[in-house]
FINU-624030 format. One record per residue: residue in three letters; x, y, z of N, C-alpha, C, O, CB in turn. Coordinates in steps of 0.05 Angstrom, whole numbers, plus 5000, padded with zeros to 4 digits. Glycine has a CB too. Layout:
REM residues N
 residuo  n_u  n_v  n_w ca_u ca_v ca_w  c_u  c_v  c_w  o_u  o_v  o_w cb_u cb_v cb_w
     Ala    X    Y    Z    X    Y    Z    X    Y    Z    X    Y    Z    X    Y    Z
...
REM end
This chain:
REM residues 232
 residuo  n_u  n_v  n_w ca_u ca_v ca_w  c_u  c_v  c_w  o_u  o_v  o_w cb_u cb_v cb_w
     Unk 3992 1163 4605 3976 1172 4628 3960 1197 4620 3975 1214 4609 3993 1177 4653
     Unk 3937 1203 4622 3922 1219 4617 3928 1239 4638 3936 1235 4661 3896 1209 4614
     Unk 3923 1265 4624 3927 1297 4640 3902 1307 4642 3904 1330 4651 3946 1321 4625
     Unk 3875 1300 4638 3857 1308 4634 3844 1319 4668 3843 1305 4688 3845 1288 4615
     Unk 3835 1348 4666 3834 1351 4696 3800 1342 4701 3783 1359 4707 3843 1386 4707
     Unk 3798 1327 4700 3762 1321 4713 3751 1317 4686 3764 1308 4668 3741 1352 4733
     Unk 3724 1325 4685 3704 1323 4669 3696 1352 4671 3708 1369 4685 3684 1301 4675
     Unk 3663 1356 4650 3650 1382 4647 3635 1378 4675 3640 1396 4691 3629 1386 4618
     Unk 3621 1364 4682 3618 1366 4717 3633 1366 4732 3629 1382 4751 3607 1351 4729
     Unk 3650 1354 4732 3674 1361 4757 3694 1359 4751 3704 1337 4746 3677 1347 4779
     Unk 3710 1395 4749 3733 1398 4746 3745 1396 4773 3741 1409 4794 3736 1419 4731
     Unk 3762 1376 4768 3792 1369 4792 3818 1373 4779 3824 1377 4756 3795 1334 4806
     Unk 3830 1369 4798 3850 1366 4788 3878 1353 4810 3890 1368 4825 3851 1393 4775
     Unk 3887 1320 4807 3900 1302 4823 3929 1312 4828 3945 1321 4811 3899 1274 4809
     Unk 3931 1310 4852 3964 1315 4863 3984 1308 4844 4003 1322 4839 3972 1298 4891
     Unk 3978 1281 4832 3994 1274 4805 3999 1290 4785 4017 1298 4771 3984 1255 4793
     Unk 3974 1292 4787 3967 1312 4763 3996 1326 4752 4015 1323 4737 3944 1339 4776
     Unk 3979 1348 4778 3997 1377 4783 4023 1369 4787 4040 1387 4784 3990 1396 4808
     Unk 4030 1347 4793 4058 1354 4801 4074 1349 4765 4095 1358 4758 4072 1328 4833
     Unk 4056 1333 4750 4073 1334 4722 4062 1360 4706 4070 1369 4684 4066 1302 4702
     Unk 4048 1366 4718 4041 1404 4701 4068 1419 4710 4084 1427 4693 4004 1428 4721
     Unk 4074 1421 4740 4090 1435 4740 4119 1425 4731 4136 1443 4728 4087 1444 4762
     Unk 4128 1398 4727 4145 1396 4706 4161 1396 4690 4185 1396 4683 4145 1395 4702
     Unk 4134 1399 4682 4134 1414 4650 4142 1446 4649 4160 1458 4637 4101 1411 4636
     Unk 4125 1454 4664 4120 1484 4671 4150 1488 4676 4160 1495 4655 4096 1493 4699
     Unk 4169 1486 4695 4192 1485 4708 4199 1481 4679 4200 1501 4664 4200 1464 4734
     Unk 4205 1455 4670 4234 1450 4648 4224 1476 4627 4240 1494 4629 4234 1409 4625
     Unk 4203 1482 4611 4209 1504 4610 4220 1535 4618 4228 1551 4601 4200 1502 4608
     Unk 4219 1537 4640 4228 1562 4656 4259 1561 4664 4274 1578 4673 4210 1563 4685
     Unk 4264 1532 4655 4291 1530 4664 4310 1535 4634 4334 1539 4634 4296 1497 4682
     Unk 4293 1534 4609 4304 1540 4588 4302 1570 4575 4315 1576 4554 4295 1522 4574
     Unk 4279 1596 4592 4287 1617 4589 4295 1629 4609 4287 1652 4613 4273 1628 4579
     Unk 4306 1622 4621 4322 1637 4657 4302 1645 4669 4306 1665 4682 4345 1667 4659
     Unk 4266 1630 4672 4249 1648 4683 4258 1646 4715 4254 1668 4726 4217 1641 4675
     Unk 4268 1630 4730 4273 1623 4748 4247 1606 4767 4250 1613 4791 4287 1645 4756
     Unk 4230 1594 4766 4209 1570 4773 4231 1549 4782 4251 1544 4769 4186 1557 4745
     Unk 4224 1541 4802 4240 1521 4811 4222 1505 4831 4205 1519 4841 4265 1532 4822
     Unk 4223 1480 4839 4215 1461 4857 4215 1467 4883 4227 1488 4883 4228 1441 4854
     Unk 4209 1461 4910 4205 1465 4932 4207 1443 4948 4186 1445 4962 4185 1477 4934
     Unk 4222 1416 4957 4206 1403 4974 4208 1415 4998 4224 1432 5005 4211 1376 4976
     Unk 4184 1401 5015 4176 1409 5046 4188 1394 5054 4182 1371 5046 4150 1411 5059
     Unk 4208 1396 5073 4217 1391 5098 4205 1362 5114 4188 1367 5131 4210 1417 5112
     Unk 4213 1332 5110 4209 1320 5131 4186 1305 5104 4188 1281 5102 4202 1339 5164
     Unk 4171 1317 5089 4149 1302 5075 4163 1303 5040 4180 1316 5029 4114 1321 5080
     Unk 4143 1280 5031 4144 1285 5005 4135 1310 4991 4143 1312 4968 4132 1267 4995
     Unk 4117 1333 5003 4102 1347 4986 4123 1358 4976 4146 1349 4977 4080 1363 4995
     Unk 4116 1385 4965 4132 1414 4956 4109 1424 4932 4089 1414 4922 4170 1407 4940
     Unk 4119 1443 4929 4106 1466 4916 4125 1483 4900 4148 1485 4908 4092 1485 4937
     Unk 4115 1503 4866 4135 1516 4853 4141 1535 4868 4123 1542 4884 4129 1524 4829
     Unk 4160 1546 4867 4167 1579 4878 4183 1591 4854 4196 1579 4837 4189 1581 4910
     Unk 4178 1622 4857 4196 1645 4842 4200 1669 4858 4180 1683 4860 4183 1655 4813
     Unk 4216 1674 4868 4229 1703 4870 4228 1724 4856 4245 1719 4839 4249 1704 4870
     Unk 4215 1753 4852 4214 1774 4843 4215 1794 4853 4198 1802 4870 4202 1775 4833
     Unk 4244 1812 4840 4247 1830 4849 4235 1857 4827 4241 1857 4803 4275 1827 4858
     Unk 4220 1875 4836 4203 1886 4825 4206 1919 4831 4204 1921 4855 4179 1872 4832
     Unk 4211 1942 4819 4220 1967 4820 4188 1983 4827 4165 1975 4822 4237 1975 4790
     Unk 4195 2001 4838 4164 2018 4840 4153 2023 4814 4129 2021 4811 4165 2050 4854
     Unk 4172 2029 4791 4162 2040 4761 4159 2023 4746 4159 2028 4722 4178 2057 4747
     Unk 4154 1992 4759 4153 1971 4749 4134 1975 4718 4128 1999 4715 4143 1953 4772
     Unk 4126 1960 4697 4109 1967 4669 4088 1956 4687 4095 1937 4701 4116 1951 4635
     Unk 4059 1965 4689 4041 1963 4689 4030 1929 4682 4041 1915 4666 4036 1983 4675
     Unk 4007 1923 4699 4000 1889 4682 3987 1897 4659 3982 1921 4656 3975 1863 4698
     Unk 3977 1870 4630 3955 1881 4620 3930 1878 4628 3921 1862 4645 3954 1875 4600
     Unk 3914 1901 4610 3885 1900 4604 3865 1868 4617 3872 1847 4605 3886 1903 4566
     Unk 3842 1863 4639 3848 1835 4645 3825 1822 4609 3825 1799 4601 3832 1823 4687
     Unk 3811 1845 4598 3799 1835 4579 3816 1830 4545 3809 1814 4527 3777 1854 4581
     Unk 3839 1848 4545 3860 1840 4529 3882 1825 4539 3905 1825 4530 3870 1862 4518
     Unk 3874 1812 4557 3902 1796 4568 3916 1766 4553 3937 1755 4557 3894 1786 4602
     Unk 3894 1760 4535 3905 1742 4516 3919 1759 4490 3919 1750 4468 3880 1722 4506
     Unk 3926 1777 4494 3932 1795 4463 3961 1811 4471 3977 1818 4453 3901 1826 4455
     Unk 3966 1815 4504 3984 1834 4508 3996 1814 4530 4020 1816 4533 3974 1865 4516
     Unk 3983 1797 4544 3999 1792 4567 4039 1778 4552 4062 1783 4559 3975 1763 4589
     Unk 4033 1767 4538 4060 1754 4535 4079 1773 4532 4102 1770 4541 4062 1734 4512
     Unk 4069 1800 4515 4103 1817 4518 4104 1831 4527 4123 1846 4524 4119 1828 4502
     Unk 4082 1837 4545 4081 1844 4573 4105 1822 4594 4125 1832 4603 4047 1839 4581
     Unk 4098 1798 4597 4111 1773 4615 4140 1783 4603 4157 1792 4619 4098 1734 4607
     Unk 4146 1781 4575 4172 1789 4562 4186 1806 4580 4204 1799 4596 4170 1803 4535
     Unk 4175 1831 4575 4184 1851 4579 4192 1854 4610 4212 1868 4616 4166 1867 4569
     Unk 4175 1838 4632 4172 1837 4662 4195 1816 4665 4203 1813 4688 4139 1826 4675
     Unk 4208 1803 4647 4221 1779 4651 4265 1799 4638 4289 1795 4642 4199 1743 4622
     Unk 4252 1814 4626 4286 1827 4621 4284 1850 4646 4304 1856 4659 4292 1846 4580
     Unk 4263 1858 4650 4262 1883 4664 4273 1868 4699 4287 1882 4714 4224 1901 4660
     Unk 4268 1844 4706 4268 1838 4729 4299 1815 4735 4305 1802 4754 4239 1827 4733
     Unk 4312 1819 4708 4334 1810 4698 4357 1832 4711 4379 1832 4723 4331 1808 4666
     Unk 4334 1853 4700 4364 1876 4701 4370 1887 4728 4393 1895 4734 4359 1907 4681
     Unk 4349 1887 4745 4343 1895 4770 4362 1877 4791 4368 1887 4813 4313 1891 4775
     Unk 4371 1855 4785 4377 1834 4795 4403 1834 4783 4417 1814 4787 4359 1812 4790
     Unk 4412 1851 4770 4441 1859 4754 4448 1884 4766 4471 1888 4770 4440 1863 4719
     Unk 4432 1899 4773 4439 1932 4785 4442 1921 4818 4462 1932 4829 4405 1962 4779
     Unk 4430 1907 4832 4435 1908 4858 4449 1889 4868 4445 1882 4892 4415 1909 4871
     Unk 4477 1870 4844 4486 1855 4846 4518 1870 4847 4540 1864 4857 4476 1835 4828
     Unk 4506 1899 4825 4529 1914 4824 4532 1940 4830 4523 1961 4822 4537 1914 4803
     Unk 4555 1931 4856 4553 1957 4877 4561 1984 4858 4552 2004 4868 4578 1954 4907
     Unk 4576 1987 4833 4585 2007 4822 4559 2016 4797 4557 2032 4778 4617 1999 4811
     Unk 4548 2004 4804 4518 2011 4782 4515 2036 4782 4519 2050 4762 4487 2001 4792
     Unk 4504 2047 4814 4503 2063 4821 4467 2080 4807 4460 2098 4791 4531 2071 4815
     Unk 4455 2057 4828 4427 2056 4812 4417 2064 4839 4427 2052 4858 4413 2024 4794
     Unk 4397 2084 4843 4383 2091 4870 4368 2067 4882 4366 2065 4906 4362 2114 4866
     Unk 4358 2046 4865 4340 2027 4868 4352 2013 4895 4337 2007 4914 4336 2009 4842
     Unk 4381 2006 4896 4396 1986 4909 4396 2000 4932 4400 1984 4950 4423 1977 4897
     Unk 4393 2032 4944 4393 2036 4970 4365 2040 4979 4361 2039 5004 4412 2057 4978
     Unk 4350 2043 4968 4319 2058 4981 4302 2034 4980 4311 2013 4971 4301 2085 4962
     Unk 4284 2036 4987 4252 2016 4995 4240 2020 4976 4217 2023 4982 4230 2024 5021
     Unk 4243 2022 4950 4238 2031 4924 4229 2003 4907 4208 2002 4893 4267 2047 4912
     Unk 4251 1979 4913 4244 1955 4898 4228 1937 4925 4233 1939 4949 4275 1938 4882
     Unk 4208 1920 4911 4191 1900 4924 4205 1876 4922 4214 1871 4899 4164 1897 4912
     Unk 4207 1861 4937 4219 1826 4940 4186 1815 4936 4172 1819 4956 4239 1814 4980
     Unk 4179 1807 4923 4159 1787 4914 4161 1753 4917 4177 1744 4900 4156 1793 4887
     Unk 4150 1735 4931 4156 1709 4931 4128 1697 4915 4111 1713 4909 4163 1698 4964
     Unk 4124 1671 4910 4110 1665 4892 4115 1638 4897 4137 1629 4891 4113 1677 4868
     Unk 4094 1621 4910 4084 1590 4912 4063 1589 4893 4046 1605 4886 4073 1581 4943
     Unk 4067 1561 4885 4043 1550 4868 4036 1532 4886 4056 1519 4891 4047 1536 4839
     Unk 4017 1523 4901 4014 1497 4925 3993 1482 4911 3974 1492 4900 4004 1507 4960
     Unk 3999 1454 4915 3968 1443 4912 3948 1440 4937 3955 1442 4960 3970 1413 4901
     Unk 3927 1437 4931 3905 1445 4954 3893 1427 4949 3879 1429 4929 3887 1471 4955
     Unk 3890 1398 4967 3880 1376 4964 3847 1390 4970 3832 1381 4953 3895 1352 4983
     Unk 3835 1404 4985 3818 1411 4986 3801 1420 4975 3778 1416 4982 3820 1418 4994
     Unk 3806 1430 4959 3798 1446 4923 3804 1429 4900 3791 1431 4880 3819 1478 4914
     Unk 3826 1410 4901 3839 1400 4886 3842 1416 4866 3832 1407 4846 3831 1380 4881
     Unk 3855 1440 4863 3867 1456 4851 3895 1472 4861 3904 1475 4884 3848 1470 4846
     Unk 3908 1481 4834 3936 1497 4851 3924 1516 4857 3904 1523 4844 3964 1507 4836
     Unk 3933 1530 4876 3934 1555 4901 3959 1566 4901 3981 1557 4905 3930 1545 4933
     Unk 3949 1593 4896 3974 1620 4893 3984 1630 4919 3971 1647 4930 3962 1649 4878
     Unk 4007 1620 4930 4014 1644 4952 4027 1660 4951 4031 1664 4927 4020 1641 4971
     Unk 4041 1677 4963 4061 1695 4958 4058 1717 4978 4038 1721 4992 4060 1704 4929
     Unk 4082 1731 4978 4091 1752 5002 4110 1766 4990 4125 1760 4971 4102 1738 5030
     Unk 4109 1793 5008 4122 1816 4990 4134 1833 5008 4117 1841 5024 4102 1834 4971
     Unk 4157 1842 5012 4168 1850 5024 4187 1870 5013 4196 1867 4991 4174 1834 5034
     Unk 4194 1897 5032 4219 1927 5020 4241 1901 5019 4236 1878 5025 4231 1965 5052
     Unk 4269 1912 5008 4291 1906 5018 4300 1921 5044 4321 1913 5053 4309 1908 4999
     Unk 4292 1936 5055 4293 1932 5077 4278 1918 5101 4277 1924 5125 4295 1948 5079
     Unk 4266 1898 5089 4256 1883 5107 4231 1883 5116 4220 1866 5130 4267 1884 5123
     Unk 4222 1900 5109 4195 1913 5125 4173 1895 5101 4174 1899 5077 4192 1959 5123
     Unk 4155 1877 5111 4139 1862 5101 4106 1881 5082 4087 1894 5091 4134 1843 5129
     Unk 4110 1877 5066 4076 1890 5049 4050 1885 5071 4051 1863 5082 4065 1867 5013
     Unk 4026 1904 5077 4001 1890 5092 3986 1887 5071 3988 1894 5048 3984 1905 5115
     Unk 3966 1873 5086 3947 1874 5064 3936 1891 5049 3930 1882 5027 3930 1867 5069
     Unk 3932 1913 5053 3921 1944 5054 3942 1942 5026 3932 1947 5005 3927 1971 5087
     Unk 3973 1935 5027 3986 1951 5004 3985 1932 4981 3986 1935 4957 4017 1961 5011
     Unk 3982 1914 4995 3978 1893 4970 3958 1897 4951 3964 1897 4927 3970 1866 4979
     Unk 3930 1904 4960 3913 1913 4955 3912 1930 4936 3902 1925 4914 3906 1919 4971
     Unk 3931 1967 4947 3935 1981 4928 3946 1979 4901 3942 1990 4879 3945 1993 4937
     Unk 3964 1956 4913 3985 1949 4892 3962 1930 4859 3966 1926 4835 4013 1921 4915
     Unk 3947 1927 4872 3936 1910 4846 3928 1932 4831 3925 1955 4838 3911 1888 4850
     Unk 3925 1917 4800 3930 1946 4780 3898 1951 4781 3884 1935 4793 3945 1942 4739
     Unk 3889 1972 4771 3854 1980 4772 3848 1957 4748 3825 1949 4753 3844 2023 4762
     Unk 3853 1949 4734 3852 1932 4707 3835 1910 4718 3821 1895 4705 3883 1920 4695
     Unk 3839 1911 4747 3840 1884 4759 3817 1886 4784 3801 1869 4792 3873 1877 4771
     Unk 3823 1915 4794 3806 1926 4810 3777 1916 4812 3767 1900 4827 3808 1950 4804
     Unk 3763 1934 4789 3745 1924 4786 3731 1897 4787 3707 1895 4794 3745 1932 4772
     Unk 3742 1881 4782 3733 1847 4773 3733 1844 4803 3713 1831 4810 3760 1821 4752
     Unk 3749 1852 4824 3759 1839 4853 3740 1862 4876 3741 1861 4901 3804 1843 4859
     Unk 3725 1878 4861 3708 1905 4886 3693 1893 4909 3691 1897 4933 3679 1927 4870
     Unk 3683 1875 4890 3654 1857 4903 3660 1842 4936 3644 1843 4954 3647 1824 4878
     Unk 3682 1832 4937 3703 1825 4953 3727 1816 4961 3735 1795 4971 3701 1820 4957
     Unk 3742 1847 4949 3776 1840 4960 3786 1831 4979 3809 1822 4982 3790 1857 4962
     Unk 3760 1834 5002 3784 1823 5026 3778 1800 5024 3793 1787 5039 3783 1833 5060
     Unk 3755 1779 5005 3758 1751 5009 3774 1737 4982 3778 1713 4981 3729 1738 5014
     Unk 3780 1754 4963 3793 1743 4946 3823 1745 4953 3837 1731 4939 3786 1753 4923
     Unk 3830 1754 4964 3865 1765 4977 3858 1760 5003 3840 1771 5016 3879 1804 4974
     Unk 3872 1744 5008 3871 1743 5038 3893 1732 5054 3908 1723 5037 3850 1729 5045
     Unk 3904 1727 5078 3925 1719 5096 3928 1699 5110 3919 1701 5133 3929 1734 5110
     Unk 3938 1678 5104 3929 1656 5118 3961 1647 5119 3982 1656 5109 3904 1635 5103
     Unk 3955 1617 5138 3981 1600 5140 3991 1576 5117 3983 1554 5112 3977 1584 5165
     Unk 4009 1590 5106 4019 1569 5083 4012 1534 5097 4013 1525 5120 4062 1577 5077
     Unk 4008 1525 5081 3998 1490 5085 4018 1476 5095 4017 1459 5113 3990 1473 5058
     Unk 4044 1486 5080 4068 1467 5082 4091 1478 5100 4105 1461 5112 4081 1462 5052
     Unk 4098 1507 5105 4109 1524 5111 4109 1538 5142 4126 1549 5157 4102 1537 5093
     Unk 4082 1531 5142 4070 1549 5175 4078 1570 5173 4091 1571 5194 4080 1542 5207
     Unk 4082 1591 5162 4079 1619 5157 4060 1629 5148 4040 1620 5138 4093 1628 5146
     Unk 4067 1650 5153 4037 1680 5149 4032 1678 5114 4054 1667 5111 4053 1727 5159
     Unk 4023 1680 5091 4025 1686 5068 3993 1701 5057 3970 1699 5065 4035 1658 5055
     Unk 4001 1712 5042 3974 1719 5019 3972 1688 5009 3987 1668 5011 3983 1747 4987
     Unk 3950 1692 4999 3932 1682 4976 3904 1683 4967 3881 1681 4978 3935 1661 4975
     Unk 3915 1687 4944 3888 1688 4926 3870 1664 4921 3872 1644 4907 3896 1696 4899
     Unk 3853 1673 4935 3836 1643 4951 3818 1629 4925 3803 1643 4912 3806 1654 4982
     Unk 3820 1608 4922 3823 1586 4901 3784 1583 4898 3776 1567 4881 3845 1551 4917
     Unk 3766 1597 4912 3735 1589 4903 3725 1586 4887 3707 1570 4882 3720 1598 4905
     Unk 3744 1613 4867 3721 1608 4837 3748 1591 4815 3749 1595 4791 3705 1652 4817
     Unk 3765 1574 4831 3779 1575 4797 3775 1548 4786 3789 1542 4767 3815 1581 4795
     Unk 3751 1528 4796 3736 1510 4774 3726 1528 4752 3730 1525 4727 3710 1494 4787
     Unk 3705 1556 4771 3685 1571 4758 3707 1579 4729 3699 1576 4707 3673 1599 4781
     Unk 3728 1589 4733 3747 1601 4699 3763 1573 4689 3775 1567 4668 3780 1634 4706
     Unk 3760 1566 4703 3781 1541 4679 3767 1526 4661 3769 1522 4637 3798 1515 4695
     Unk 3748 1515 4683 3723 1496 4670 3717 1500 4637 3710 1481 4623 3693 1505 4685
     Unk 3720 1521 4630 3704 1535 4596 3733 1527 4568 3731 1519 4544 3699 1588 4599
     Unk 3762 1537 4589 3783 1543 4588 3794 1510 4584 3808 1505 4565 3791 1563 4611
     Unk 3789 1494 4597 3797 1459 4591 3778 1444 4574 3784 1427 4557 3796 1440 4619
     Unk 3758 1453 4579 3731 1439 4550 3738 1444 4522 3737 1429 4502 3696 1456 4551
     Unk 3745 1478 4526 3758 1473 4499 3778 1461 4480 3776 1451 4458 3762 1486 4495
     Unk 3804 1466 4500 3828 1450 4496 3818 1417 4488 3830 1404 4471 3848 1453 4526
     Unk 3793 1405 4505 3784 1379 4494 3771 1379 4481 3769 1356 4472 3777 1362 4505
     Unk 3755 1396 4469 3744 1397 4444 3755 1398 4417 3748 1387 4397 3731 1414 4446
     Unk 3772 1412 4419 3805 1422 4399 3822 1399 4397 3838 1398 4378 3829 1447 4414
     Unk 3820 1377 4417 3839 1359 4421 3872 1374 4423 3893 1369 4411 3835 1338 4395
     Unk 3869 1387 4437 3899 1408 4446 3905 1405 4468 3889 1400 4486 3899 1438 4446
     Unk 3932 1407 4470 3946 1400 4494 3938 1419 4511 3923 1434 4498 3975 1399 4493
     Unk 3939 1430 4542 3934 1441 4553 3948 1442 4584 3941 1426 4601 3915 1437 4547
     Unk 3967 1462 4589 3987 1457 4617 3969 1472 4628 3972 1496 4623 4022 1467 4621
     Unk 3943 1463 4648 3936 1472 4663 3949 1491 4681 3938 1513 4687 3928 1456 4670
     Unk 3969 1485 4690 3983 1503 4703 3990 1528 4692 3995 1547 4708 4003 1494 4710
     Unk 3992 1531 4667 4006 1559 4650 3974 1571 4642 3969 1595 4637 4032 1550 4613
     Unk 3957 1550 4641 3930 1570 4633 3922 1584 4661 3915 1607 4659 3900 1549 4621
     Unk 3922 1574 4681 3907 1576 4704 3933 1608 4719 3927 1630 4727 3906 1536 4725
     Unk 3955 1598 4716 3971 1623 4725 3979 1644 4705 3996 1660 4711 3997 1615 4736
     Unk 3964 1643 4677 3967 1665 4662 3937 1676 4672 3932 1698 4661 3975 1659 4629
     Unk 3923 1668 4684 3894 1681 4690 3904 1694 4717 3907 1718 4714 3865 1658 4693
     Unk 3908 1685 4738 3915 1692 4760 3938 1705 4773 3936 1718 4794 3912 1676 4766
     Unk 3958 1702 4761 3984 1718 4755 3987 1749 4765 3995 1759 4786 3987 1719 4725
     Unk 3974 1765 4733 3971 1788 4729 3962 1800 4764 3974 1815 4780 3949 1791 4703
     Unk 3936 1786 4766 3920 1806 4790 3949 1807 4809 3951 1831 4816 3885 1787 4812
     Unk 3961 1799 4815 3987 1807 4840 4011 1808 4829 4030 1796 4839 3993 1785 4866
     Unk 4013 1822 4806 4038 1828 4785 4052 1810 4775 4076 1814 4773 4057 1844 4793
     Unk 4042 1789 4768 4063 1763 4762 4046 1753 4734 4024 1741 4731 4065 1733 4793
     Unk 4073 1769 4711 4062 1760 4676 4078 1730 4675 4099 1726 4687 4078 1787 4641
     Unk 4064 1712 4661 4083 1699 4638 4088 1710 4610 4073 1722 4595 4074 1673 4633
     Unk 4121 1700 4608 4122 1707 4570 4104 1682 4560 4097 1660 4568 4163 1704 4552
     Unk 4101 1705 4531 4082 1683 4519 4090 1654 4511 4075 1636 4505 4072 1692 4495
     Unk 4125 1652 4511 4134 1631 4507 4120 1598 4527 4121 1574 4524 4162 1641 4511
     Unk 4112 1612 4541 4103 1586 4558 4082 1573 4541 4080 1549 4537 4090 1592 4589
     Unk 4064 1593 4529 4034 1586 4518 4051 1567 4495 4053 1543 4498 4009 1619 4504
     Unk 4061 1579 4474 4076 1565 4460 4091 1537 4464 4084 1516 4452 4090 1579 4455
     Unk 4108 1539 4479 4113 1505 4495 4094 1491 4498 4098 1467 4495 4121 1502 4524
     Unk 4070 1498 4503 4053 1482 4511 4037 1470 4483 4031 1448 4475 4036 1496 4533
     Unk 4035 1496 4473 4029 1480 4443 4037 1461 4425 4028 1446 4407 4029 1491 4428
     Unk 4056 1465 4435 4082 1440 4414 4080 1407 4428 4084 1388 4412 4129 1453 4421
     Unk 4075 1401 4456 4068 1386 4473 4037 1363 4446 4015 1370 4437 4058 1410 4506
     Unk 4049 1344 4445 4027 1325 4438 4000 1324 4460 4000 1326 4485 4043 1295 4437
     Unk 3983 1320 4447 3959 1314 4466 3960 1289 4476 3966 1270 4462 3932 1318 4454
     Unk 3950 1288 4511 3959 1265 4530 3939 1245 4505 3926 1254 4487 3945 1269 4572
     Unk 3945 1210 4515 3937 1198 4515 3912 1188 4532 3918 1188 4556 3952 1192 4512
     Unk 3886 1180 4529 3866 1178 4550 3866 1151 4559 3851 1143 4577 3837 1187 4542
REM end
């Protein structure tokens, strides 16, 4: 079965599709403890990926978005032991780590949804203190690194925005899906020009990721390389 997402005129990309991108994407994550896991919705066939991240105020910085093919992976590394350990300190009451009593660490959630509408995946996610107290938009906002700033001035409030999860009926962010034919499109031609495999899903969320603090290790890029090219 071919993985190929559309053509050079029309990049899509089929519910099928995605659901064997994420997969893939998953059985990897399940072989470095990234924690990606499956979702079904309630009552339907759909579902969507999710990850949990718990995230410290002094969290490492994202990378550079113009060096982000050069740094993001040990960057993702580094975001992937660091969010390991966090999750080891507030597991252990004798740690005795300030993090575990104050509003200091962020609860981060993280949907991948498909969007029959776009026919592309759609980022949601929500962020919340441990004490409960939910992120607004306003902090979300702050929260994105200046790296990122810039690229998003033109219009943050329509690239971040608050809407009702599809599957969920809750409140969520997301990073609204308009332009991401516009970056992939260049980003999949090549991969078929190269005749290279290509997990849409790990290209598309190593682009989109960073802007709301979410690296991959580079190990994903790698998995994906080793992957034979689909059959057409």
């Amino acid at each position: 079965m071919s993985r190929d997402w559309g053509s050079a005129e029309d990049v899509c990309l089929g519910e099928q599709t995605f659901r064997l991108y994420c997969e893939e994407f998953i059985q990897h994550s399940r072989s470095i403890n990234d924690e990606w896991d499956w979702e079904h919705s309630q009552g339907s066939e759909d579902g969507y990926m999710k990850k949990i991240l718990l995230k410290a105020a002094n969290g490492s910085a994202p990378p550079a978005w113009d060096d982000q093919r050069n740094v993001q992976g040990e960057n993702g590394e580094l975001e992937l032991e660091a969010q390991h350990r966090v999750y080891e300190e507030l597991e252990d009451p004798g740690a005795g780590c300030s993090i575990t009593t104050g509003p200091e660490v962020t609860r981060y959630e993280y949907h991948v949804v498909y969007s029959s509408s776009y026919q592309s995946p759609v980022l949601y996610f929500r962020a919340c203190k441990l004490d409960g107290r939910p992120l607004s938009l306003e902090e979300i906002w702050e929260s994105v690194h200046d790296n990122y700033k810039d690229r998003l001035l033109q219009g943050p409030w329509d690239t971040i925005t608050q809407q009702e999860h599809p599957l969920l009926g809750q409140p969520f962010f997301i990073l609204h899906p308009c332009r991401t034919h516009e970056f992939m499109t260049p980003i999949i031609q090549a991969a078929k020009e190269e005749n290279r495999h290509l997990n849409v899903i790990t290209a598309w969320l190593s682009m989109v990721g960073p802007v709301v603090g979410l690296a991959l290790p580079i190990s994903y890029a790698t998995a994906a390389s080793k992957h034979k090219t689909a059959p057409d």
